[in-house]
N, C-alpha and C positions, 0 to 999 in steps of 0.2 A: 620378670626377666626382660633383657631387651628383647626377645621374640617376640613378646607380650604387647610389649611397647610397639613395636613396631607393624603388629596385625591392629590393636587397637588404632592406631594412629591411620592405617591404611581405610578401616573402618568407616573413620570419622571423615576421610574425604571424598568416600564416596558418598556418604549421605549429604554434602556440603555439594559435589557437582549435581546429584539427582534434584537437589534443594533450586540449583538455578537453572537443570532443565525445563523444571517443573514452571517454573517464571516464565522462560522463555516458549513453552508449548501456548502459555494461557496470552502472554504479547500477539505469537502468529494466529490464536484463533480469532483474535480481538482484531488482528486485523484483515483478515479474511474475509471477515462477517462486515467490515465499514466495503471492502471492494467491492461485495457481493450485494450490497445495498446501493452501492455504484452503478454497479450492475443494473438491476432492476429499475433504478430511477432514469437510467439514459433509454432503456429501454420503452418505459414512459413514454419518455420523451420524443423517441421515435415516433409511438405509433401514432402521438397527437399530431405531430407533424406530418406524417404522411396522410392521415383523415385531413388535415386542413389542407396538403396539398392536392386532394382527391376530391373537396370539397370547393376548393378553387379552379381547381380545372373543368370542373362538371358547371357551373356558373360560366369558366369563360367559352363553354364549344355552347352551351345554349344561349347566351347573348352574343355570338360571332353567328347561333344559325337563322336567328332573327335580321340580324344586321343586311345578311346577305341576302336572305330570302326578301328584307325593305329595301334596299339595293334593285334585287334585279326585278322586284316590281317598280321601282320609280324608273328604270331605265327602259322598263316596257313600256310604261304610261309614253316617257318621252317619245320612245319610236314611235309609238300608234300617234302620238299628234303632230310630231315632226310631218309624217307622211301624211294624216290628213290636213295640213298646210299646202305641203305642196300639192297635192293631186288636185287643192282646188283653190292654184294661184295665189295663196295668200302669204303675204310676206309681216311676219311679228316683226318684223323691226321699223316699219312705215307705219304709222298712227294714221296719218289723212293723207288724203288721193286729190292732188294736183290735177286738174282738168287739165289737155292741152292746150298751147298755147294757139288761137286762131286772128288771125290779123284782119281790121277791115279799112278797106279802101275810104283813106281821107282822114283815119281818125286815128289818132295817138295811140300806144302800145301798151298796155297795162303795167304797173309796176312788177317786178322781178317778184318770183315766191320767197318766201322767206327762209331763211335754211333752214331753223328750225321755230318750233313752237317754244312761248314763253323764252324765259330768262335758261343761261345755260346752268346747268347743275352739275356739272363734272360728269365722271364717268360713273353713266347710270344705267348701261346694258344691260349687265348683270341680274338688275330688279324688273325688267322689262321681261314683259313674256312667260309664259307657264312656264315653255320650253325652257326658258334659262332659268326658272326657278329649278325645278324640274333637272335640271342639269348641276343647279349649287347642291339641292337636297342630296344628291345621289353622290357626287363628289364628298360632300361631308362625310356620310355614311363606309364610304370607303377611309375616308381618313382615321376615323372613332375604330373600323377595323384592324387598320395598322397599327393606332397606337394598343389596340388590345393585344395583336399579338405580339407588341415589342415587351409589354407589359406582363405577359404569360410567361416568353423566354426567358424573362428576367427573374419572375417567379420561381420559375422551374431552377436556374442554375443555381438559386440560393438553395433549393431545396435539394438539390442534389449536393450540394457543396455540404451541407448541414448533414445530410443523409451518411456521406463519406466519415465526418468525420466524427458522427458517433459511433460509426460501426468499428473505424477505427480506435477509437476510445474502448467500447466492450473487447474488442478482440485483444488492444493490452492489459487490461484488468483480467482478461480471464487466463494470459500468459501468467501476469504475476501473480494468482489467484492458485494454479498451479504449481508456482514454482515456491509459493510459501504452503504450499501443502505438501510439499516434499520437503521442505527443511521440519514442517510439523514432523512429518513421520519418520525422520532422519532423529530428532530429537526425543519422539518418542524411543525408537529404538534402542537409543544411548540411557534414555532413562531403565528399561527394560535388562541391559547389559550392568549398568552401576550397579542394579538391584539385584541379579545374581551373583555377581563380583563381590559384593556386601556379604552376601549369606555365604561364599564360599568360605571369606575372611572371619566370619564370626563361628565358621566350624571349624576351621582352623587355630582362631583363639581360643575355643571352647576345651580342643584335645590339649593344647598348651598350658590351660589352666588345670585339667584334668592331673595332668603332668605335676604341676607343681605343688596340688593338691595334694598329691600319692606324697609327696618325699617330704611336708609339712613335718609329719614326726620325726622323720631325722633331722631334721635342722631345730625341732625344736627341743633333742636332747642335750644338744650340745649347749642349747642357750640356758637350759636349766642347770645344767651340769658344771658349767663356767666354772662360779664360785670354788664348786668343791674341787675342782679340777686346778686351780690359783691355790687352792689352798695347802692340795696336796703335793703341787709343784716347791710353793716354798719350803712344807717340812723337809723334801729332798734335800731344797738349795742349804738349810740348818742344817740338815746332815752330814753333809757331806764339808762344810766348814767345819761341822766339831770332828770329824775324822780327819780334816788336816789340822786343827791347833796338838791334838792328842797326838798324831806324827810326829809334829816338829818340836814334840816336848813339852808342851802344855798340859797345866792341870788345873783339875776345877776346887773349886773350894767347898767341901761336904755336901754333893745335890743331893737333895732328900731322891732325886731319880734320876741317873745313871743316862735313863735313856731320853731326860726330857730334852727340849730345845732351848736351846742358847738364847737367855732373854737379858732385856738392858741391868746393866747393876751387876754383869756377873762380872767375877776377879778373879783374872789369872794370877796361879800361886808363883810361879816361876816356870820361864823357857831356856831351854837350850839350843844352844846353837848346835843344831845341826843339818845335814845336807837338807837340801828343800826336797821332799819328793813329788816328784813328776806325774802326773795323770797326763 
């Protein structure tokens, strides 16, 4: 019956949405498991980098405590010689000591002293003197510090810039980590609901086939019965045409039976005209 048709038919599409649930459960676990591998790998990848950044900065305060500590001993060496120069007269920057000049009566004036010794070589202060050795070592020193720390800061801001943005990396993967774990469980539930909806549908085609079950025997009287039922219709309809030819005046010509039915070949003997009668 179309009731039939129409629980079977309801049937079939639910087993056809549970069918692409079921797809769709196993796509979000699949992809779940690729974020959560995301996951874990930037997580990695953090902790290398904060060891290398912990491992950097531990390098740079022990060669900045070196630096300083060589620092403020070459600036103590200098003090301690600066001051024993002067406490006894001595000037690093005079090589040789001019005698003064004494004049004697009658005799010619010595040549002028020379400005300086040898050939001139530019400016060569600098290499002159412990002191100003002593004063470039320690200047350097200070310089190799500065550029450490320019070199630290700059460390450091990648590493926080880097820090930032995998943390923000994890913190969106485990947003959409969650939010496809809700459409998992959204989809399992719909699989859950087709599958009772299925079974309610198939006791409901069950009592309908019951149904149709029961009344088989009557419909299957009638189908056997047809023929005889065709057959006993026509001897009526033979009937009831030889009870009007015998009406309106008709005769048969000697039947061996009275009561048979009117077959091809028979010969009316003669009709009269008279009134037709009416059924």
């Amino acid at each position: 019956t179309r009731e039939a048709i129409l629980l079977s038919r309801a049937m079939d599409e639910h087993s056809e949405d549970i069918t692409k649930l079921k797809a769709k459960i196993e796509d979000l676990i699949g992809e779940i498991a690729d974020k959560n591998k995301l996951v874990e790998e930037l997580g990695v990848e953090l902790k290398e980098a904060t060891e290398n950044r912990a491992k950097e900065n531990a390098e740079y305060v022990g060669a900045k405590a070196e630096d300083v500590a060589a620092a403020k001993l070459v600036l103590d060496a200098q003090t301690v010689l600066t001051s024993f120069y002067e406490e006894n007269g001595l000037n690093l920057a005079q090589t040789n000591r001019q005698q003064p000049f004494a004049s004697q009566a009658g005799a010619a004036p010595p040549p002028p002293p020379p400005t300086w010794d040898g050939a001139y070589g530019g400016k060569q202060d600098e290499n002159k003197g412990i002191v100003s050795i002593l004063a470039m070592i320690h200047s350097d020193i200070l310089k190799d510090v500065a550029k450490a720390d320019a070199e630290e800061q700059s460390s450091l801001d990648l590493f926080q810039k880097t820090e930032t943005d995998i943390k923000d990396s994890i913190t969106n993967l485990n947003s959409e980590i969650t939010e496809l774990s809700g459409t998992q469980a959204d989809a399992e539930s719909d699989v859950e609901t087709n599958v009772q909806d299925r079974q309610g549908k198939n006791g409901e085609l069950k009592v309908v086939m019951s149904r149709i079950s029961d009344t088989a025997p009557h419909c299957a009287y009638f189908q056997v019965n047809y023929p005889l039922r065709v057959s006993n219709r026509q001897t009526e309809v033979d009937g009831l045409k030889k009870a009007q030819i015998i009406l309106s005046g008709g005769k048969f010509a000697a039947p061996e039976d009275v009561g048979r039915d009117i077959k091809p070949g028979d010969a009316l003997l003669s009709i009269r005209r008279i009134r037709p009668v009416q059924f």
